[in-house]
DRENDOGU-629898 format. One record per residue (C-alpha): x negated, y, z; residue in three letters. Coordinates in steps of 0.5 Angstrom, whole numbers, plus 500, padded with zeros to 3 digits. Layout:
REM residues N
- u	v	w	code
- X	Y	Z	ALA
...
REM end
This chain:
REM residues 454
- u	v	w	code
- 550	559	448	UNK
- 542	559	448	UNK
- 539	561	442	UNK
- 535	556	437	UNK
- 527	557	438	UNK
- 521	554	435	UNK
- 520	552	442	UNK
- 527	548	443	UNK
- 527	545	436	UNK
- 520	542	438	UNK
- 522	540	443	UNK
- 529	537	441	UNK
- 523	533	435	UNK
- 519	531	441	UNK
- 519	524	443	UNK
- 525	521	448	UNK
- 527	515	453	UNK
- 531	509	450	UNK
- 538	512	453	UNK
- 546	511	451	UNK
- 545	518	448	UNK
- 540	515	443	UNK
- 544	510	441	UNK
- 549	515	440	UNK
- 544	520	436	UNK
- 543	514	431	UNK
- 551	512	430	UNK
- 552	519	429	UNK
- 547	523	425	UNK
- 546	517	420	UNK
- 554	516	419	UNK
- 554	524	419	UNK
- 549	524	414	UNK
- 552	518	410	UNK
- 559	521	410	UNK
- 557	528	407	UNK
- 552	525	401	UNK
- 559	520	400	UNK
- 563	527	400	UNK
- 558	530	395	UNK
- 556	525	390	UNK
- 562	519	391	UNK
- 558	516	386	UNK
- 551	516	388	UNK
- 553	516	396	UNK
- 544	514	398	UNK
- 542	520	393	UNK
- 538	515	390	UNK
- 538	519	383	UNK
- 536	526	387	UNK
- 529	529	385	UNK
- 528	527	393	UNK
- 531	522	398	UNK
- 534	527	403	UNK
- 537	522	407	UNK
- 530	518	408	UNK
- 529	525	412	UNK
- 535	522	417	UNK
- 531	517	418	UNK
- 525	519	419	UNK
- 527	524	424	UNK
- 530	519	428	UNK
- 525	515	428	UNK
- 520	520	430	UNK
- 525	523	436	UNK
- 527	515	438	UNK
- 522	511	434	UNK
- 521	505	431	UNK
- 528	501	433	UNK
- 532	507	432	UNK
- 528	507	425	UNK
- 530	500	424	UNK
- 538	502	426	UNK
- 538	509	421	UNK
- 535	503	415	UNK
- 540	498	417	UNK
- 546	503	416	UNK
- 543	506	410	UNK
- 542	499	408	UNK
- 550	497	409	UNK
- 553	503	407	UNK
- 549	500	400	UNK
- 553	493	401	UNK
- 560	497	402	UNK
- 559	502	396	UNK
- 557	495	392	UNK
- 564	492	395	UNK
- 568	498	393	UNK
- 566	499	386	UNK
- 567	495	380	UNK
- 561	496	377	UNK
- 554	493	379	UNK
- 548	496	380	UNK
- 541	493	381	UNK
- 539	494	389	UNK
- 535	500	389	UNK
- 529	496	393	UNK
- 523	501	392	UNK
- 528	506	393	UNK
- 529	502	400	UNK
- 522	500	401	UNK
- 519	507	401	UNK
- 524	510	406	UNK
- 524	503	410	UNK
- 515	505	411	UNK
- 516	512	412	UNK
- 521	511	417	UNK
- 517	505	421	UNK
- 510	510	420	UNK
- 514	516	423	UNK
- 517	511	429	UNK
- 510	508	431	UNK
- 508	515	431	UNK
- 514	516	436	UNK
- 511	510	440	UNK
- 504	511	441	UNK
- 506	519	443	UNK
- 511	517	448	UNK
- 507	511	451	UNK
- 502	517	452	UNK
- 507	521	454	UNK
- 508	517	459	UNK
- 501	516	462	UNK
- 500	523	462	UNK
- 507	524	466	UNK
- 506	518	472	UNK
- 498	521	472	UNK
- 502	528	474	UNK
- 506	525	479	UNK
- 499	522	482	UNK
- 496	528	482	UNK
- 503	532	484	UNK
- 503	527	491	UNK
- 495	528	492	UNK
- 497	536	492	UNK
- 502	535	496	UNK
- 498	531	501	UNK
- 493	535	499	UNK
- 496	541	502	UNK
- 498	539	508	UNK
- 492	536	510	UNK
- 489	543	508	UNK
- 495	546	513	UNK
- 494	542	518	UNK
- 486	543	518	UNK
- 487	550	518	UNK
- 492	550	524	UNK
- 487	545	527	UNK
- 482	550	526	UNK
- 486	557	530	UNK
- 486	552	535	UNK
- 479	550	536	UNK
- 478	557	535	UNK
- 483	560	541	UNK
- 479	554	545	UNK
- 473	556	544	UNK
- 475	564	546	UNK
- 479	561	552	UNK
- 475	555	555	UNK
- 467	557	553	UNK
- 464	551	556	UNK
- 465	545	554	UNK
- 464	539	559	UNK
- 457	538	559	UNK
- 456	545	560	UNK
- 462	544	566	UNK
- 459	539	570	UNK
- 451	542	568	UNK
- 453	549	571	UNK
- 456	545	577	UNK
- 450	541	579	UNK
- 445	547	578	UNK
- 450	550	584	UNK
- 450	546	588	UNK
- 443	544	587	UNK
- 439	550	592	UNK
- 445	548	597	UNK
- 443	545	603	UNK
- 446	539	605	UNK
- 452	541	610	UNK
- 459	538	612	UNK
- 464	537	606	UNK
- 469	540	609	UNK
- 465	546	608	UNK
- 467	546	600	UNK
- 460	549	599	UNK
- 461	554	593	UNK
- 468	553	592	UNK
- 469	560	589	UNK
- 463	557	583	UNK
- 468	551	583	UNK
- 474	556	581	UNK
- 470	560	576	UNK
- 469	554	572	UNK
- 477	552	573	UNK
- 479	558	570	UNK
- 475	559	565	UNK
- 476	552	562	UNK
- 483	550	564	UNK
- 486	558	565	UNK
- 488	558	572	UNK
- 491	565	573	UNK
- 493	564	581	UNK
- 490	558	585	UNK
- 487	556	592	UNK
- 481	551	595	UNK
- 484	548	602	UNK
- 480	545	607	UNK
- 482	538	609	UNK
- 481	534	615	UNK
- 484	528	618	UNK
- 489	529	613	UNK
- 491	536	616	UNK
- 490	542	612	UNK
- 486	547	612	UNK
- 492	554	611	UNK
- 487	559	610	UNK
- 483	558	603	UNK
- 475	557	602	UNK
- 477	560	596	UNK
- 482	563	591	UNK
- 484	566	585	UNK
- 487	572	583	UNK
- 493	573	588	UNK
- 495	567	592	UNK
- 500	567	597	UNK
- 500	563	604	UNK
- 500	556	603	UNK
- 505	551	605	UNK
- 502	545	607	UNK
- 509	541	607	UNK
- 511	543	600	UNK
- 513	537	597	UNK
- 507	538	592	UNK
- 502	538	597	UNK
- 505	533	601	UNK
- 505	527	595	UNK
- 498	529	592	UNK
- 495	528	599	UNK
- 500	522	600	UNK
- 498	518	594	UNK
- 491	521	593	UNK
- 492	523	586	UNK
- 492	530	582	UNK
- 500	531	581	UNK
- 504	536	578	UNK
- 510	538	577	UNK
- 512	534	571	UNK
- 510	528	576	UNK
- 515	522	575	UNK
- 517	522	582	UNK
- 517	530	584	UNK
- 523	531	578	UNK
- 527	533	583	UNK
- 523	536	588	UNK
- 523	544	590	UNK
- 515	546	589	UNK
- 512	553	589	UNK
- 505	549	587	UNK
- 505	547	579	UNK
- 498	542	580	UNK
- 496	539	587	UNK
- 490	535	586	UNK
- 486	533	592	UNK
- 478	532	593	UNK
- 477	525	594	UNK
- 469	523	596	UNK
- 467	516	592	UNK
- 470	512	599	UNK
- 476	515	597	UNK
- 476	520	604	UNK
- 480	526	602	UNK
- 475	533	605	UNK
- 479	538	600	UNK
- 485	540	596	UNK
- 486	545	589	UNK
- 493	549	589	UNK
- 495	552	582	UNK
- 501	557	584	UNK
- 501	559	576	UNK
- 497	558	569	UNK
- 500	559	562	UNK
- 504	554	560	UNK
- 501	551	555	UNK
- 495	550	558	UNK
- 499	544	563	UNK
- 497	538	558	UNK
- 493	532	558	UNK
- 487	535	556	UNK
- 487	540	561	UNK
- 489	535	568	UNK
- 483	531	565	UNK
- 479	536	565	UNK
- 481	538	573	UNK
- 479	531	575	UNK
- 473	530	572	UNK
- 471	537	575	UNK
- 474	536	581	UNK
- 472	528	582	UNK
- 463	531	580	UNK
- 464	536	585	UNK
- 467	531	590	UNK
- 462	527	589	UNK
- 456	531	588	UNK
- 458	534	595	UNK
- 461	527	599	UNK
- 456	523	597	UNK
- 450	524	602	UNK
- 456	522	607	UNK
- 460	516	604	UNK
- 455	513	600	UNK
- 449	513	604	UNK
- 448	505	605	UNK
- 448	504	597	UNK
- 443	510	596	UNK
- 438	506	602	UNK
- 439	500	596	UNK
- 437	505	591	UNK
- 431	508	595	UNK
- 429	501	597	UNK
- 427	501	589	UNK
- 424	508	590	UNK
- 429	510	585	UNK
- 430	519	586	UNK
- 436	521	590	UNK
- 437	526	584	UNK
- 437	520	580	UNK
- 441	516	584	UNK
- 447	520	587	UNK
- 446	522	580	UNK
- 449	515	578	UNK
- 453	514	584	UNK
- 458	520	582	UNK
- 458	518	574	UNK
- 460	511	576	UNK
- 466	515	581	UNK
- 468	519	574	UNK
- 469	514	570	UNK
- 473	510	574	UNK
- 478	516	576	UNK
- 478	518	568	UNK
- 475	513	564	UNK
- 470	517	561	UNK
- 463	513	559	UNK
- 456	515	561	UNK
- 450	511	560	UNK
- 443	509	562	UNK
- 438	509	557	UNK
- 432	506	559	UNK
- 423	506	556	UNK
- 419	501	556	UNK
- 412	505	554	UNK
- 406	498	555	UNK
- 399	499	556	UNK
- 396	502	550	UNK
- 391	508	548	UNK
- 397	512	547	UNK
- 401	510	554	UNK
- 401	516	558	UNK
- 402	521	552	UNK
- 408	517	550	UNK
- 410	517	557	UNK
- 410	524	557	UNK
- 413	526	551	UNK
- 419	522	552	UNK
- 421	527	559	UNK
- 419	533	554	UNK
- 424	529	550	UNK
- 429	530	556	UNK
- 436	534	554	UNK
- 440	539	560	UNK
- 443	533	562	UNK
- 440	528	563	UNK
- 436	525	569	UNK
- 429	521	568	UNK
- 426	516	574	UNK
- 420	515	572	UNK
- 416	508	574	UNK
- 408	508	573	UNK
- 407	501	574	UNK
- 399	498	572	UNK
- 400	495	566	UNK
- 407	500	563	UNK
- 410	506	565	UNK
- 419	505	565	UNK
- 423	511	564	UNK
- 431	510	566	UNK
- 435	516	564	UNK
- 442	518	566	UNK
- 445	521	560	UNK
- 452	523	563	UNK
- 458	523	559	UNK
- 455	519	552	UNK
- 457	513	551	UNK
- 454	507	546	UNK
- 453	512	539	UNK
- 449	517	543	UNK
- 445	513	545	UNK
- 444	510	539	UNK
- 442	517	537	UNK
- 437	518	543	UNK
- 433	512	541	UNK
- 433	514	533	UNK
- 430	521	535	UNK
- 425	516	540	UNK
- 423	513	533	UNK
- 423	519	529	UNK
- 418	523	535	UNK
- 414	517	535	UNK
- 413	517	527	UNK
- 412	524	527	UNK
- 407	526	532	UNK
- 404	519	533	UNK
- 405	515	526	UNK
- 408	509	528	UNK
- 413	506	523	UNK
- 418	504	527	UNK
- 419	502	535	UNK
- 416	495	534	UNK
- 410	498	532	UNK
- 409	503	538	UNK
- 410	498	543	UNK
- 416	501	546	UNK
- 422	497	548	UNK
- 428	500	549	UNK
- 434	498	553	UNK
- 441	501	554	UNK
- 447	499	560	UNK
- 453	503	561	UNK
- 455	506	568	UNK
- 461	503	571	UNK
- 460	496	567	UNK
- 457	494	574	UNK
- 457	496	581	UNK
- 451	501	581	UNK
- 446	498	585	UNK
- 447	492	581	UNK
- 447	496	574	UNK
- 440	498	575	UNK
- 437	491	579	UNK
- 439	488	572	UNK
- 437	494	568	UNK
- 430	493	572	UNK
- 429	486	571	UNK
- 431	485	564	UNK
- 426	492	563	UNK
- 420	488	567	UNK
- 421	480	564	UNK
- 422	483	556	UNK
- 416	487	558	UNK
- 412	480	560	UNK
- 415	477	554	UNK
- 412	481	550	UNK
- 406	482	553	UNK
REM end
């Protein structure tokens, strides 16, 4: 039987819900009470002639456990126990209305008491249940933070290049390069490197590919790879379907292969000159993430590789506007990369008018350049035109990019703004147009808003 403490009588005094149980509580303690008063002065069943009304204290318990209704019902009893002793008794007795109307304000004061802390005690309850579910939620967003941040940081240990540094580390490579036959895979043993550092390749291998034959003996492998077998099913629908495959293919579900990935290297006019072979990489790291990536690697590497071949005619369009072919190949291979992978690239453009500060404008905006991008610059007599490549950005950096323009503008020449310097900006995104025509309109719009201005 548990034992009576401050605490539990508090508790049991404390303010409750309307409930069965309640109504019961009322009924009973005010009949008890009644009942007990009736046995101990049956002449005096209220105790209205005691020093002290101790029955109003029934009441008023009641009132302050339940409130201003059981106050009411605990009176109402009290009130018709009065009718019944005046039924039963012969003689009269004045109806004791101060005696009542005492106990009936006590009892009221005791249950709005009651009731203004229950209606907080309320409020303060479903706050806590708010506060409990923001907690809760609260919490799993922390676990699920945390986790996302031991995964960045296993990332970050396993793949320490991004992207950008990828495709940067690619095209310092193959920059001292001479132009020589693709087939060649010049510096395939730099594309491997790159491929296992960033998607973890244990065991892999880089063929020549000709007329569709491949080349058994590898350009380059890693680690230790054993003699390929070029009618593996892999190999053979890879080629066949020109499309990096792995073994989770909807289609190779049933074939026998020793090969986990098979990903061709495909020029931008779709010639296949080359094929990755991974025998092993851990398992986790066959995802989505980590086959996007090899086909972004391996269509830039295509590209930077194949297109002084396959794309010649376009790069003689392009150098008929003088454009680099740094530039130009430039655009060739991320208009290729984001059609084989969706992934956006951009063309930021600077307009810098006849002014006193021309030339040093101009210069600040190359001094301006980052890592990646590419700068064709047009001198031209009245205005100087800066298109540059910004592999891998998309609306927001560019975006970004004029902002900083503005903020260097402000900070070394106090102009207020772009307006004010004269500088017209113009954007366009590769693969929204055939490159060649991409850059005829962004010339355009860049020479008549140039003209509209002037």
């Amino acid at each position: 039987m548990p034992t009576l403490t401050p605490g539990r009588l508090a508790a049991w005094f404390a303010p409750k819900q309307y409930s069965r149980q309640a109504v019961y509580e009322v009924l009973g303690f005010t009949i008890g009470s009644l009942m007990l008063a009736t046995w101990s002065h049956p002449d005096d069943p209220l105790l209205t002639k005691l020093a002290f009304p101790w029955l109003w204290l029934v009441c008023t318990v009641l009132a302050l456990r339940y409130g201003t209704l059981a106050a009411f019902g605990s009176v109402g009893l009290m009130a018709l126990t009065w009718v019944l002793h005046q039924w039963v008794t012969p003689a009269a007795i004045p109806f004791p209305s101060s005696y009542f109307m005492g106990g009936l304000v006590l009892s009221l004061v005791a249950g709005e008491f009651s009731d203004v802390w229950t209606a907080r005690l309320q409020r303060v309850r479903e706050a806590n249940v708010y506060l409990n579910e923001r907690l809760e939620s609260l919490t799993r967003r922390h676990y699920l933070l945390r986790l996302s941040h031991e995964r960045l940081e296993q990332d970050l240990l396993v793949k320490p290049l991004t992207l950008r540094d990828s495709l940067a580390a690619m095209r310092r490579a193959l920059a001292d390069e001479p132009v020589r036959n693709p087939h060649d895979l010049p510096e395939a043993a730099t594309l491997l490197n790159l491929l296992s550092q960033n998607c973890q390749l244990e065991v892999a291998s880089l063929h020549s590919v000709t007329d569709g034959r491949v080349e058994t003996r590898p350009a380059a492998v890693l680690g230790e790879v054993s003699p390929l077998n070029a009618s593996d099913p892999l190999v053979s629908y890879a080629l066949d379907c020109r499309e990096l495959s792995h073994i989770q293919t909807d289609s190779l579900q049933h074939a026998r292969t020793a090969y986990l990935v098979a990903a061709p290297l495909l020029a931008a006019d779709g010639r296949c000159f080359g094929i990755l072979v991974v025998e092993r990489l851990p398992f986790l790291s066959l995802n989505a993430e980590t086959l996007q990536f090899l086909n972004v690697i391996l269509g830039y590497y295509s590209d930077s590789i194949g297109i002084p071949e396959a794309s010649f005619e376009v790069l003689q369009l392009l150098l008929g506007q003088e454009c680099p072919m740094e530039f130009g190949a430039e655009v060739l291979r991320l208009d290729h990369l984001f059609r084989i992978s969706g992934l956006r690239s951009s063309i930021a453009a600077l307009v810098v008018p006849e002014s006193a500060h021309r030339h040093d404008l101009a210069a600040e905006a190359r001094r301006q350049r980052r890592q990646m991008d590419i700068i064709w610059d047009l001198h031209l007599p009245d205005r100087d035109i800066l298109l540059t490549v910004m592999p891998l950005d998309d609306e927001a950096a560019v975006t970004g990019y004029f902002l900083r323009t503005e903020k260097w503008l402000k900070d070394l020449f106090g102009y207020r703004s772009l307006a004010e310097s004269g500088v017209i900006v113009h954007a366009k995104r590769i693969g929204d147009q055939q490159p060649a025509e991409l850059l005829h309109a962004l010339l355009d719009r860049c020479q008549l808003e140039t003209a509209h201005h002037g």
